[in-house]
C-alpha positions in Angstrom: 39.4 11.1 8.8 39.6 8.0 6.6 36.2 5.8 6.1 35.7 1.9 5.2 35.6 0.9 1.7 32.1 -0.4 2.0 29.7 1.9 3.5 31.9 4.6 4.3 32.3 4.9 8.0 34.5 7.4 9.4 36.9 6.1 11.7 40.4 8.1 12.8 43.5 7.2 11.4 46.8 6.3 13.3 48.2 10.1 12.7 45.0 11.5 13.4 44.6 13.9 16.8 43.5 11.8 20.2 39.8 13.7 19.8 37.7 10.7 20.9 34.2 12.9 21.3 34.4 14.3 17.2 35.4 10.5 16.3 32.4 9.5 17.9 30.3 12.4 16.9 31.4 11.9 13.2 30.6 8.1 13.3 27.7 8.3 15.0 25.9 11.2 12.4 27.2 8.6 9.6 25.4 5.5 11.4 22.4 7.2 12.4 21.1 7.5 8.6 22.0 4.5 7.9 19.5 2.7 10.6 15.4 3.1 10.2 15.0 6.7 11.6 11.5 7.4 13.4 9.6 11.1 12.6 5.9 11.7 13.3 5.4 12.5 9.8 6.7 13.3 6.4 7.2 17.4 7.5 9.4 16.0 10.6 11.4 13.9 8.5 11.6 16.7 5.2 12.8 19.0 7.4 15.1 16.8 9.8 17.4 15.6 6.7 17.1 19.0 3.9 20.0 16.3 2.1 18.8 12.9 1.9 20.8 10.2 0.3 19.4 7.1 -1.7 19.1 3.6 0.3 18.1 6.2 3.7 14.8 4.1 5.4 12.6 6.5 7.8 9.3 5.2 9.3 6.7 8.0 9.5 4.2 7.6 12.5 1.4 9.4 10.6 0.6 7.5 8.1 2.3 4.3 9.6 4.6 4.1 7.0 7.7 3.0 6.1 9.3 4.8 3.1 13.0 4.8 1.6 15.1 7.5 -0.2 15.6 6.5 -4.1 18.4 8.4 -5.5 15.3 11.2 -6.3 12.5 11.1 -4.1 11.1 9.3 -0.5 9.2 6.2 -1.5 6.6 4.0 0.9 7.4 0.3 0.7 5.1 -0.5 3.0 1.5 1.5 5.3 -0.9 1.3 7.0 -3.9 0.3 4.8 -6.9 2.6 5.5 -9.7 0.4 4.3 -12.7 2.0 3.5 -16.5 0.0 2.8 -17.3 -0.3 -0.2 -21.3 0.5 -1.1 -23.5 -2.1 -1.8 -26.8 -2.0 -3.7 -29.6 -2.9 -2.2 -29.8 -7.0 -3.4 -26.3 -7.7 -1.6 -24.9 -7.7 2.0 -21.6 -8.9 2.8 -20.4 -12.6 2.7 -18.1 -13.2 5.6 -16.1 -10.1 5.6 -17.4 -6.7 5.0 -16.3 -5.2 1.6 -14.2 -2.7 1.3 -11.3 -1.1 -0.1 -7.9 0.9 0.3 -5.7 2.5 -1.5 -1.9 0.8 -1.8 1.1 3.3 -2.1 -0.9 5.5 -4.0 -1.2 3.3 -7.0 -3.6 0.6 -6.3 -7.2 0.9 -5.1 -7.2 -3.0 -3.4 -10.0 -4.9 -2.7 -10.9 -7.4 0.2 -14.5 -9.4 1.8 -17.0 -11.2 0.1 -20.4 -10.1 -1.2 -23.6 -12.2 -1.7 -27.3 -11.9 -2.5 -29.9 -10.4 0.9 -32.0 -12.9 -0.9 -31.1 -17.4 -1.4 -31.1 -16.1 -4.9 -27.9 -16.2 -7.0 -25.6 -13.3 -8.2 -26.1 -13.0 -11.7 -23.9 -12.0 -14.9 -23.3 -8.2 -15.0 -24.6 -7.3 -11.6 -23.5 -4.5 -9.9 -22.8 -5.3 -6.5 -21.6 -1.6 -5.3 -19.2 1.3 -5.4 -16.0 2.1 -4.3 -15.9 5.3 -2.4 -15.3 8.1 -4.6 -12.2 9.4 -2.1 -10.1 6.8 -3.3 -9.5 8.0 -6.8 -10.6 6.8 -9.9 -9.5 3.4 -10.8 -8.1 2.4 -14.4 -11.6 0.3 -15.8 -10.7 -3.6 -16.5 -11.5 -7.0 -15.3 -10.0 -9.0 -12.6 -10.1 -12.2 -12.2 -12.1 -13.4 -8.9 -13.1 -16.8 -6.7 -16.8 -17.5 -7.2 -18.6 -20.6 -5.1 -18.6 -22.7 -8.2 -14.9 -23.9 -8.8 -16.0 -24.7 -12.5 -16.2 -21.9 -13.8 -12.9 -19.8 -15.1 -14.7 -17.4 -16.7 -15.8 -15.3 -13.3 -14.4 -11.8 -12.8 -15.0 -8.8 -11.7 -15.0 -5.3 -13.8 -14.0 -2.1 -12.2 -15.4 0.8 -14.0 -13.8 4.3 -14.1 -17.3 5.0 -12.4 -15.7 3.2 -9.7 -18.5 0.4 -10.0 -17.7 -2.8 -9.3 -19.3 -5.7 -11.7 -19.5 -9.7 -11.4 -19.2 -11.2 -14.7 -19.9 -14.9 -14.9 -21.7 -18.2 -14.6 -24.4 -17.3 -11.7 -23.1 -18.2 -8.0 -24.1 -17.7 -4.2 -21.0 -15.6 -3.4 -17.9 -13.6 -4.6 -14.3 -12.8 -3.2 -13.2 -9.6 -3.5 -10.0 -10.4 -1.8 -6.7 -9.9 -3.8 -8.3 -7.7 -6.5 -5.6 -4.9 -6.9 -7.0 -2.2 -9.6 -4.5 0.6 -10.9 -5.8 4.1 -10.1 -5.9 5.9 -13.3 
């Protein structure tokens, strides 16, 4: 049976024998890997295709994600965040949203909510507002730039320790955003 020069679908051929049920059958196992297929879970989908081709898409109910085939492995492009809360130390409580973190695609530990003082006092320089929660991983220690309440100061950031601590650096302010930071696990 001949196929189409782009994509390859199988379809009979003039001088092919009238054997409408294997055309079908052969064109619809070609198109049905190249559509999103649905599995409960990586297992399902491992074992469903043993020979999976590169540009395959397959959304996996457990995690809630949705992963493609590279020409050597499954990939997620995109899940389900599972967002975890991040500890605070005693001085700070959350400033709108709750604090937490997730990890992204197993490379990022990101961040989101806002953290400010239990007290009317001000977050100072090197504070350490909390932790993120050791089943995360261990994120690569640097600074990341943050939004502060005071708009004039570039300088405000936020370190990450290996300790998984998270640390305000900057002019004092009433509150920090946590949202955005993306920190590479180590």
């Amino acid at each position: 049976m001949p196929t189409t020069a782009i994509g390859g679908a199988p379809y009979p051929a003039p001088d092919d024998a009238d054997n409408v049920p294997a055309d079908m059958q052969a064109l619809a196992e070609w198109a049905s890997t190249r559509v999103r297929m649905n599995f409960p879970d990586a297992a399902a989908r491992n074992a469903a295709i043993p020979s999976p081709t590169a540009g395959m898409l397959a959304w996996l109910d457990t995690p809630g994600a949705l992963t493609i085939r590279t020409a050597t492995a499954w990939r997620t492009i995109w899940s389900d965040l599972a967002w975890s809360d991040i500890a605070l130390q005693s001085a700070y409580e959350p400033y709108g949203t709750t604090p937490q973190a997730a990890v992204e695609n197993g490379l990022f530990i990101v961040l989101k909510g806002g953290v400010q003082r239990t007290t009317d006092a001000q977050i100072a320089t090197d504070a350490i507002l909390g932790y993120i929660p050791s089943s995360l991983g261990t994120p690569l220690s640097g600074d990341y730039p943050i939004a502060t309440q005071w708009t004039n100061d570039v300088a405000g950031r936020l370190y990450v320790g290996a300790d998984r601590r998270v640390q305000y650096i900057g002019a004092n302010t009433k509150w920090v955003s946590l949202n955005g930071v993306r920190v590479p696990l180590a």
